[in-house]
C-alpha positions in Angstrom: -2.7 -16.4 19.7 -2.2 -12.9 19.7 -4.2 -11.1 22.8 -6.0 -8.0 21.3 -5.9 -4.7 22.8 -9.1 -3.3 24.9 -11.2 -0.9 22.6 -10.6 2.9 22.4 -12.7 4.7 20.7 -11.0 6.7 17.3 -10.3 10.4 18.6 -12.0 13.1 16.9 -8.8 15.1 17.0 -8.2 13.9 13.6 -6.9 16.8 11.1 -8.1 16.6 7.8 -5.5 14.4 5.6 -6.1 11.1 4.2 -5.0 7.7 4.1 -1.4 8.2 3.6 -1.2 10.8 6.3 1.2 10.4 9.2 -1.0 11.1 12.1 -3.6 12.9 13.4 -1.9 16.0 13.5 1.3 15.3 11.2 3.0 18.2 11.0 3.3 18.1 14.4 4.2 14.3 15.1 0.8 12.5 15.4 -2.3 12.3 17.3 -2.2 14.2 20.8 -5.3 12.9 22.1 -4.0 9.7 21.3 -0.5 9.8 22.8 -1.8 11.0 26.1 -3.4 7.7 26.6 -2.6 4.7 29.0 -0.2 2.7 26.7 -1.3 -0.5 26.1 0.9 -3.9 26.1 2.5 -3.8 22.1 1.0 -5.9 19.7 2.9 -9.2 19.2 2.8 -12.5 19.4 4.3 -15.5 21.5 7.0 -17.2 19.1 5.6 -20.1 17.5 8.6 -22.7 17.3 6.4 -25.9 16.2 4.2 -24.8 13.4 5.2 -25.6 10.1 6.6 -23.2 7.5 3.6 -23.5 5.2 1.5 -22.4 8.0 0.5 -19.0 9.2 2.1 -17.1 12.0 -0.4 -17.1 15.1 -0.5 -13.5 14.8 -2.6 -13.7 11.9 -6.2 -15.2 12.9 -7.4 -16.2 9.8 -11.6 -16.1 10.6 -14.4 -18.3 9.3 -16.2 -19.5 7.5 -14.5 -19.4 3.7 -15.9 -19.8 0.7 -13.4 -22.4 -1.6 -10.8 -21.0 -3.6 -11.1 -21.3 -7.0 -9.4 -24.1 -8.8 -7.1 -24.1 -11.4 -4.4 -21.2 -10.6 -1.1 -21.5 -11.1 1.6 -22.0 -8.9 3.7 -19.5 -10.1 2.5 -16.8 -12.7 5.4 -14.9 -14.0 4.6 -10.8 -14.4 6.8 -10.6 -17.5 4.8 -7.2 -19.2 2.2 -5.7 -20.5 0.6 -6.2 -23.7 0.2 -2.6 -25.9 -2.5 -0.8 -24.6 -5.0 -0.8 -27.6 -6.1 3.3 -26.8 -2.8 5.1 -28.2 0.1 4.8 -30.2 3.5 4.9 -28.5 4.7 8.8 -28.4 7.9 10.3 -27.9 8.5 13.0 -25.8 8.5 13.8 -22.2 6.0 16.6 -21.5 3.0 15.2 -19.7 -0.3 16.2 -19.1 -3.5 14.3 -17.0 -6.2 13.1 -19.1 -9.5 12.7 -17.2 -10.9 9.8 -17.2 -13.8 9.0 -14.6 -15.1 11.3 -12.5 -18.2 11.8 -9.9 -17.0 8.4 -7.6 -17.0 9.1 -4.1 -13.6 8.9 -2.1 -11.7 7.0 -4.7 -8.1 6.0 -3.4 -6.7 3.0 -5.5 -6.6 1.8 -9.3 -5.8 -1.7 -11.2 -6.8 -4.4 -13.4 -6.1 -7.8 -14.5 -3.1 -7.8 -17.4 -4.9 -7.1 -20.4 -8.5 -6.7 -19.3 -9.6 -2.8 -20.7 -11.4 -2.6 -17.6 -10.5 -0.1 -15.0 -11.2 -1.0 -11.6 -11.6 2.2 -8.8 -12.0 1.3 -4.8 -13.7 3.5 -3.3 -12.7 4.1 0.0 -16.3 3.5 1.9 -16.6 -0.2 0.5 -17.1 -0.6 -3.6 -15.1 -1.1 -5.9 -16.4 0.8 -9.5 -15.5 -0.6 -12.9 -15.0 2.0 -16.0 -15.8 -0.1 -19.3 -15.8 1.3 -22.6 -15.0 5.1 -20.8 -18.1 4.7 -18.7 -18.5 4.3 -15.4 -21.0 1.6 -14.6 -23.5 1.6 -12.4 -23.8 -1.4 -10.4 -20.3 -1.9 -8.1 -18.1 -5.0 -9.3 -18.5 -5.6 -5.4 -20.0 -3.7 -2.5 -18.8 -4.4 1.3 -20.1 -1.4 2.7 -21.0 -3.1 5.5 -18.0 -4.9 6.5 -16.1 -1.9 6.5 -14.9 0.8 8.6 -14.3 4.0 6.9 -14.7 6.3 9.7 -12.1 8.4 9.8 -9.2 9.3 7.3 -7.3 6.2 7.5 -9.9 3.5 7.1 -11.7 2.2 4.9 -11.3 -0.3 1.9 -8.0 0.5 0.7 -6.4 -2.5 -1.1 -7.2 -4.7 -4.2 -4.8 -7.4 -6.2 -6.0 -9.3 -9.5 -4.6 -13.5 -9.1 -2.0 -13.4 -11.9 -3.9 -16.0 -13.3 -7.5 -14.0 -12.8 -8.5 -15.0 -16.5 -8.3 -18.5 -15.7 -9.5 -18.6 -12.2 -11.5 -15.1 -11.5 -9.3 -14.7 -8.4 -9.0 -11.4 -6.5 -7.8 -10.1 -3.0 -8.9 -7.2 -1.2 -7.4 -5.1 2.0 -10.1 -3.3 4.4 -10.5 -2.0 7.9 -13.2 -4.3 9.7 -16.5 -2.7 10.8 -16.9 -3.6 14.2 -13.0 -2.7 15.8 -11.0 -1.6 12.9 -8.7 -4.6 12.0 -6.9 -5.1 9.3 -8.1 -7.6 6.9 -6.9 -9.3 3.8 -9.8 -11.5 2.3 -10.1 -13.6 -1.0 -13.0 -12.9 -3.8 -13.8 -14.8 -6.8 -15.7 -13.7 -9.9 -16.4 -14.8 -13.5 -13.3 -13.9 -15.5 -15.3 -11.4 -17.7 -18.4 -10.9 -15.5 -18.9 -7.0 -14.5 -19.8 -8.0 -11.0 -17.9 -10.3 -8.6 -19.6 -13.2 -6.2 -20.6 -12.2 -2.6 -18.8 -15.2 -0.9 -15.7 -13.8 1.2 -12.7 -16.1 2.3 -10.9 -14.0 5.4 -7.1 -14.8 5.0 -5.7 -12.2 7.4 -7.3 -10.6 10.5 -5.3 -8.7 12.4 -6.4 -6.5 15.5 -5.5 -2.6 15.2 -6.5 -0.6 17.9 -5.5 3.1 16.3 -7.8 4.7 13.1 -4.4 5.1 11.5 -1.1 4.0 9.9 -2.4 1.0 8.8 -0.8 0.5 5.3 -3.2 -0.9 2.7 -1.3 -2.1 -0.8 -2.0 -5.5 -2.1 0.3 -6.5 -4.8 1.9 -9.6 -6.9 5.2 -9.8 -7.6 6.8 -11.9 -10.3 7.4 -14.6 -8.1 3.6 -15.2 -7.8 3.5 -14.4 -4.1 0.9 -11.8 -2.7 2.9 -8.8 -0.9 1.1 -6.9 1.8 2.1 -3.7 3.5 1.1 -3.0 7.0 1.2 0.0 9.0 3.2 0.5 12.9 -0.1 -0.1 14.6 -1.1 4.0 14.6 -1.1 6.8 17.1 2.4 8.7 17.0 6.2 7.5 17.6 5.4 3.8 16.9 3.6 4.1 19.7 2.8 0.4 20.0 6.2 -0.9 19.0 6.4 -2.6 16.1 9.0 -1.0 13.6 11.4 -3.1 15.1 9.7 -6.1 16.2 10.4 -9.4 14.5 7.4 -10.8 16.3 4.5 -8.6 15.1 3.4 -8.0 11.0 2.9 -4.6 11.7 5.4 -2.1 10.5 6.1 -4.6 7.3 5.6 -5.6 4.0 4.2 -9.5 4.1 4.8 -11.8 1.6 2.4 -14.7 1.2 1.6 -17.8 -1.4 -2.0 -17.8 -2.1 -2.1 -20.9 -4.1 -0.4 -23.3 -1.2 -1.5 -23.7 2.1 -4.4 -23.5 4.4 -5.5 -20.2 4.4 -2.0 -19.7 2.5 1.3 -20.9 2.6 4.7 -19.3 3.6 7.0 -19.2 0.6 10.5 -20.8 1.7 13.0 -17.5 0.7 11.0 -15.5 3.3 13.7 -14.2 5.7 11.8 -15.6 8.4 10.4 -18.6 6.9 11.2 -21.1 9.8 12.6 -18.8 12.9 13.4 -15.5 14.2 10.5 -13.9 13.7 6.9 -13.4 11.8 7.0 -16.0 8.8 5.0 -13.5 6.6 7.6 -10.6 7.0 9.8 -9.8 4.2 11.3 -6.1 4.8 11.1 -4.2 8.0 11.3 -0.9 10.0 8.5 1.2 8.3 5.6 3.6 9.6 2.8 3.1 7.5 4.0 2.1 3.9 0.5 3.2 2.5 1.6 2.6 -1.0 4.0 0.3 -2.4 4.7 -1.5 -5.8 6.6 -4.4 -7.4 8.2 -4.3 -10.6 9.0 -6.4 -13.2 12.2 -8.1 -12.1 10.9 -8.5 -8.5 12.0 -4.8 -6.9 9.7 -3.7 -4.5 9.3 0.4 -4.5 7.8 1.6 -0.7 6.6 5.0 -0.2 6.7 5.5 3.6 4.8 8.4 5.1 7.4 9.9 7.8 5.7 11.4 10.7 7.0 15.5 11.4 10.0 15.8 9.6 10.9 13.4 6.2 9.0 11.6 3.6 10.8 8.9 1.9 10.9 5.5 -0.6 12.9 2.9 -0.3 14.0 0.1 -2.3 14.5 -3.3 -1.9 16.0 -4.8 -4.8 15.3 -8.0 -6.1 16.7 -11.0 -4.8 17.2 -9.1 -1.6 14.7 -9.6 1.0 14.8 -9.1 4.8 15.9 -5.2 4.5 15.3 -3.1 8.0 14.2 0.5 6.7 14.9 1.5 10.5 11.7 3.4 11.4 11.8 4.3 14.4 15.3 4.9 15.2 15.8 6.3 11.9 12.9 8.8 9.9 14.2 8.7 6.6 18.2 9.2 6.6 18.3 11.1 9.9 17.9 9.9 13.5 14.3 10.4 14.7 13.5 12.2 17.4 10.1 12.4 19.3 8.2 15.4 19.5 8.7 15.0 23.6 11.9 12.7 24.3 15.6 12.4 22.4 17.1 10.0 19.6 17.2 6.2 19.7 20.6 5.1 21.4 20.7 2.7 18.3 20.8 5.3 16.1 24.4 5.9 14.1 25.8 2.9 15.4 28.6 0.9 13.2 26.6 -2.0 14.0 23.6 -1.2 12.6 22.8 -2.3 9.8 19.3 0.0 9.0 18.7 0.7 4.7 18.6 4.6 4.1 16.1 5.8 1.3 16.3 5.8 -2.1 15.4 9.3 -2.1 13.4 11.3 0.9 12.6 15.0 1.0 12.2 17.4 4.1 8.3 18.4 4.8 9.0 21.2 7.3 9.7 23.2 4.5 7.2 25.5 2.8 4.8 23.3 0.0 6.9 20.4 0.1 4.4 18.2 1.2 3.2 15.9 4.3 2.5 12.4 3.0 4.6 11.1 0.6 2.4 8.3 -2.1 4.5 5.5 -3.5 4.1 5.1 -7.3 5.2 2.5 -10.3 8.0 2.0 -12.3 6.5 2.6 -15.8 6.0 0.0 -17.9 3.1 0.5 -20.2 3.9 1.3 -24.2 2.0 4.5 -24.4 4.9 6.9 -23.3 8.4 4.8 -24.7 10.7 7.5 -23.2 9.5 7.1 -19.6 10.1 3.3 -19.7 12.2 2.3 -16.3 10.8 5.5 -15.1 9.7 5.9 -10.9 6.8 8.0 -10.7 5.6 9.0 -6.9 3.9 12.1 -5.3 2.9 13.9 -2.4 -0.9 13.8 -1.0 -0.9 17.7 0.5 0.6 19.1 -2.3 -0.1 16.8 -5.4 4.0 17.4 -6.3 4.6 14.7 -8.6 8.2 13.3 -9.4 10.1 10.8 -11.2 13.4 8.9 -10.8 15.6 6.7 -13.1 16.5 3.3 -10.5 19.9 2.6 -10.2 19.7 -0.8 -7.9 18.7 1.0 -4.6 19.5 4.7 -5.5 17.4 7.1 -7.1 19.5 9.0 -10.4 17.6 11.8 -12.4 15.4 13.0 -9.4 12.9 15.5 -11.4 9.7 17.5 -10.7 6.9 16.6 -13.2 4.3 18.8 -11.6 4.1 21.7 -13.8 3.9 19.7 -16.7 0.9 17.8 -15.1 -0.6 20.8 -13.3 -1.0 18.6 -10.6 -1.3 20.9 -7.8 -3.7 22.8 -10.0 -6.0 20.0 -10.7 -5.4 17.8 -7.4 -3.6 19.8 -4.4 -4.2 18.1 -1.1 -5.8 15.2 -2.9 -3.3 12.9 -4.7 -4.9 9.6 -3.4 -2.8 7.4 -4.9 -1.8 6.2 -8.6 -2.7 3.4 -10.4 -1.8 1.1 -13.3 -4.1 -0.8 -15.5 -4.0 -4.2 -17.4 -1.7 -3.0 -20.1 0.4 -1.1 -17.7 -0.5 2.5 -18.0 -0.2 4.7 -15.4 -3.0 6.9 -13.1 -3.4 9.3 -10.7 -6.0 9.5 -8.5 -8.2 12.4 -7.0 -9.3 11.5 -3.5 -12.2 14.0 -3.9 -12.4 15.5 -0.8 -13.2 19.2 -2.2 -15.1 18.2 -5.4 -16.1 15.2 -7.2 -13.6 12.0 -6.6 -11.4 11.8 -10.3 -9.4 9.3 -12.2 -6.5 11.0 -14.7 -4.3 9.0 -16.8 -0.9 9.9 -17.1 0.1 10.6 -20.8 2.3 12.5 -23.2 1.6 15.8 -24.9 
């Protein structure tokens, strides 16, 4: 079992940049206050040769006690589409605008909703998650866990939240939060009536896993085609990967997990994990990031990772389906180029033939003037609203609300094009873009952190 860190408190140094951001001071490689500090042993666990595949890795101290999941999901739940979303007509063209959509919720910072449902459903970073229902935001939160949360800071909070693929059937929902008394990382199970407007109180903790620094901790909960819940989890905070767990096999942090919900005991490992039975954490499923705040999983099983660099490059990478196991190389490598710490030289693993580290699908320098600092992973479109963005990559930049699109090409980026002006983005959102969104028919959102005026959902549409 994995032996957790002694406290520290959060430093106060903090600049003012949210979830996604890539330190305390970012622009300048991290948190000083925090990099100044004794170092403490890294974060990982003892290898685990005699537990069973099904089973979770050690590292992972799944707490008691749970509340039963529901019966009746499916194994496997296919994420083939969307059906039309019942609000527009398709409309061709490629001029875009933001329609508003919500507004007045404090510190919003994620968007989804079961396929097909015409509910939206907005976490707010503090604890709550906010249903809008016939274009009115209600009242009562779907759920409030205000007090199990810690969302001191810019990097905490409750920042994750996945529908079951089969949620009409069994009312299944997961969520992602930092945990109130010491700030770990939590993945917990929820159940509600299919159709009810608020969910039921009773929590089942599936992940708990210690995280001594306010930051880099990830936060995206998503399903993927296969029916497996991915996760993404941070380096473990501070500055440099300060704890060591980029490239670690034998910590979660740093990663994107990959977990079956509807097998196991609290879950189950699903056999095609890299890892499944040796080598390293059983969960992991691709490698070598900083804090992959937001993620997504299309259609045919690619996973699309925004991953905030730390003083130099923002980036997203690809992992295309069928291909898991991929070592994004954080922190020899910040996106394409070796890294270098603010106060030391490159990684003597760095631009060896050897190596065998995954450069970005696309990346873009922040040292230059308003290019951004935090780069916010996005969605392959899919929705029926806008037909000539279909197979589209939409992603962003928190500082300076730029908003772009690519056309996938397997693990490269074609058609790279800025989509702010069009939007106004900067205008209506600069040093705000939270995160984006899609709801049940596949629509896409942006989302207005709120800092500087009221907290704001837009939908993405055509002129």
């Amino acid at each position: 079992m994995l032996v957790r860190n002694p406290g520290v408190a959060p430093s106060s140094a903090l600049v003012l940049l949210l979830l996604a951001c890539g330190g305390g001071n970012v622009r300048a490689g991290g948190n000083h206050d925090e990099e100044t500090a004794a170092k403490p042993a890294p974060l990982v666990a003892a290898a685990d040769p005699v537990a069973p595949p099904a089973a979770p890795s050690p590292e992972l101290l799944a707490a008691g006690p749970s509340a039963p999941a529901a019966a009746g999901a499916p194994a496997v739940a296919k994420k083939a589409g969307f059906p039309p979303a019942p609000y527009c007509k398709p409309k061709s063209g490629t001029k875009l605008k933001l329609v508003e959509v919500t507004k007045d919720l404090e510190d919003p910072v994620y968007l989804t909703a079961p396929a097909g449902d015409p509910r939206l459903f907005i976490i707010e970073k503090p604890g709550r998650i906010r249903i809008v229902k016939d274009g009115a935001l209600v009242a009562t939160p779907y759920l409030d866990i205000t007090k199990k949360v810690n969302a001191v800071g810019d990097e905490r909070g409750f920042l994750g939240l996945a529908f079951h693929p089969g949620f009409a059937q069994n009312g299944r929902f997961f969520v992602f939060y930092t945990q109130a008394d010491d700030g770990s990382l939590v993945v917990a199970e929820y159940g509600a009536s299919p159709k009810a407007d608020t969910a039921k109180p009773a929590e089942k903790r599936l992940i708990t896993v210690p995280h001594r620094f306010d930051n880099h901790n990830g936060g995206t909960l998503e399903f993927g085609p296969d029916g497996f819940l991915y996760i993404s989890m941070g380096d473990g905070g501070a500055a440099n990967d300060y704890v060591g767990s980029g490239q670690n096999k034998k910590t979660v942090l740093g990663k994107i997990l990959r977990i079956d919900i509807d097998k196991g005991s609290p879950y189950g490992i699903p056999a095609s994990n890299p890892w499944a039975s040796k080598g390293g954490q059983r969960e992991m499923f691709a490698w070598g990031l900083r804090n992959p705040w937001r993620f997504s999983v299309d259609v045919d099983g690619t996973v699309y990772i925004g991953d905030v660099g730390q003083g130099t490059v923002e980036e997203v990478n690809v992992v295309p389906a069928g291909q898991p196991g991929l070592n994004f190389g954080w922190p020899v490598y910040e996106g394409s180029g070796c890294f270098v710490p603010e106060h030391g030289s490159a990684d003597g693993r760095c631009k060896k033939p050897e190596d065998k580290y995954v450069m970005p699908a696309t990346e873009y320098n922040r040292t230059k003037p308003d290019t951004g600092c935090s780069v916010i992973g996005g969605y392959v479109y899919r929705g029926t609203c806008m037909p000539d963005y279909v197979g589209t990559y939409f992603f962003g930049d928190y500082c300076t609300a730029l908003i772009h699109t690519f056309v996938p090409d397997g693990a490269k980026a074609t058609k790279l094009t800025d989509r702010s002006e069009d939007l106004q983005s900067p205008q209506k959102m600069y040093g705000e873009l939270a995160s984006f969104g899609v709801d049940g028919y596949g629509e896409l959102y942006a989302i207005r952190f709120g800092k500087q005026g009221p907290g704001i959902v837009y939908r993405i549409a055509v002129e």
